[in-house]
N, C-alpha and C positions, 0 to 999 in steps of 0.2 A: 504494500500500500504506500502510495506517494505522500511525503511528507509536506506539509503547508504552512507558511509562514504567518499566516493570518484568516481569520472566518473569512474574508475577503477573497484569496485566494482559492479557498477549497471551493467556495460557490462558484468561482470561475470559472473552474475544473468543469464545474456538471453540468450535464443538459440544462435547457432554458425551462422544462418544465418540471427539473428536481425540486422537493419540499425546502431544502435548504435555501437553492437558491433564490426562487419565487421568494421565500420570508426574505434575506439578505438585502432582495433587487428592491422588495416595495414596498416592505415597512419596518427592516430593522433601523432603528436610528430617526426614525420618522414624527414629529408628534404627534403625539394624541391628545386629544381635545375631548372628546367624549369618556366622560365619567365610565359607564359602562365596560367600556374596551380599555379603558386602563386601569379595570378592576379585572379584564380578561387578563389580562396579561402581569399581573402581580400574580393572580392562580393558576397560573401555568409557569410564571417563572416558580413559583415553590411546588410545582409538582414537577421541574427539571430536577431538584435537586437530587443529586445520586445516581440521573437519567444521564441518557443523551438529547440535547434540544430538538435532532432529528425525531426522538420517539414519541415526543410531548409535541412535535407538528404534526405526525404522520395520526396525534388522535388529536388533534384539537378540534377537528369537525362532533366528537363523541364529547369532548368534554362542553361544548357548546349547547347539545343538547340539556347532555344529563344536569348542567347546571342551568337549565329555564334562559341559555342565549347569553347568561352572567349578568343578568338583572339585576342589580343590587339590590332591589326591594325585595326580588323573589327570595334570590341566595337568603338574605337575611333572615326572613322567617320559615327558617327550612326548622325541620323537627327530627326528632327522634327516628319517623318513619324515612325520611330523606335521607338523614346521613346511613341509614340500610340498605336504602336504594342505592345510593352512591358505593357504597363497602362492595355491594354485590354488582356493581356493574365494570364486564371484565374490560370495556369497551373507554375505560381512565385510568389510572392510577389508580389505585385500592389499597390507602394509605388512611389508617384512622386521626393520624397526625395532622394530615394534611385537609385533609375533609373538616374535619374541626376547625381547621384554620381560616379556610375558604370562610366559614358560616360566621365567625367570629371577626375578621377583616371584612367582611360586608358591612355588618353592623357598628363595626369602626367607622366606613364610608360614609355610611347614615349619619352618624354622631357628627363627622366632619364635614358635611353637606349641611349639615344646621348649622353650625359654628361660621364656615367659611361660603358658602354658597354653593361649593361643589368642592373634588375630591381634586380638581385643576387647581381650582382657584388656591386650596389647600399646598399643596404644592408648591403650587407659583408665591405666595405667600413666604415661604422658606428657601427659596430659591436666589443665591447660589450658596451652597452649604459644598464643603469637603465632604468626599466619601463617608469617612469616619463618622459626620455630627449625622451625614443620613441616615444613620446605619443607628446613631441612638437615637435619634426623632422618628424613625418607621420602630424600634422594637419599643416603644412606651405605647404605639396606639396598635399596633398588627403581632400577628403571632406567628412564626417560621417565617420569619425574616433575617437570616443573618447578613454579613455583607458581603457573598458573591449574589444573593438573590437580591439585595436592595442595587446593587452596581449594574446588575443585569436589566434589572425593572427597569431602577432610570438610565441607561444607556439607549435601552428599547425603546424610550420612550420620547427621549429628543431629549434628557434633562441634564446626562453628562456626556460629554464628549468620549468619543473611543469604538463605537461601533465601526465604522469604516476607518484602516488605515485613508491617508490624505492623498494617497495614489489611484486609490479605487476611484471608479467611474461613479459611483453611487453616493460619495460624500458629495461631492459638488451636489447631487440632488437635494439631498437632506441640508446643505446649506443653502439650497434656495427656497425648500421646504420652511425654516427658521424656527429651528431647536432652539428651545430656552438655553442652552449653553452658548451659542455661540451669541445672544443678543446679550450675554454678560461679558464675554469678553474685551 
């Protein structure tokens, strides 16, 4: 197996219609703006962990369901009977850790959509913070966040820089796209 200098690289490598690369080309690094989708992607970076990010693409279509689309309202009042639904659906992760977490970091959302008007606005609010303070500002309000999963989150998400080296074809996008990183620089 060929060896890769960067995510950048590997997705180069594959077909135009590999999981990796599609995520790489069109929304890693990308912002997100919708509360929703950047509560997808905090529950799927914490269900990377220990994975490969390929595996946690290759089911994000399953984890989209079985989490009601990642509705934060829904997620939140999930119950007793949901987090069994979820344990027993082989079509996610089947992680009691993590499944808790999801349900518990929704209702975070919630809390933070009252306080700040939304889970952006929250964010942007704290925004620009080093790695480190994110890393203790997400573990006081979320649960299974440590800091490859909060770097990953906000990398994913336009809030720290680093998802494309600055060679790749695909930063210049994301810098016309305008990640909250680079409007602090």
């Amino acid at each position: 197996m060929a060896q890769f200098d960067s995510y950048c690289d590997l997705c180069a490598a594959q077909p135009k219609d590999d999981v990796d690369r599609l995520y790489h080309d069109t929304r890693y690094g990308f912002p997100v703006t919708d509360d929703d989708e950047l509560f997808a992607l905090l529950v799927l970076e914490i269900n990377q962990a220990g994975l490969s990010w390929r595996t946690i693409l290759n089911k994000e279509a399953n984890f989209r369901k079985a989490y009601s689309g990642f509705r934060i309202e829904a997620v939140a009042r999930y119950g007793e009977a949901d987090r069994a639904r979820l344990l027993a659906d082989a079509g996610i992760i089947r992680n009691r850790l993590k499944v808790n977490a999801a349900i518990h970091n929704a209702n975070a959302i919630l809390a933070l959509q009252v306080s700040h008007g939304s889970f952006k606005n929250w964010l942007d609010a704290h925004h620009p913070l080093k790695k480190e303070d994110w890393v203790k500002l997400f573990k006081k309000h979320f649960k299974f966040v440590g800091g490859e999963i909060v770097n990953e989150f906000l990398m994913s998400s336009g809030y720290l820089r680093g998802a494309h080296v600055e060679s790749c074809p695909v930063h210049a996008k994301v810098l016309r796209a305008g990640p909250a990183w680079a409007a602090k620089e």
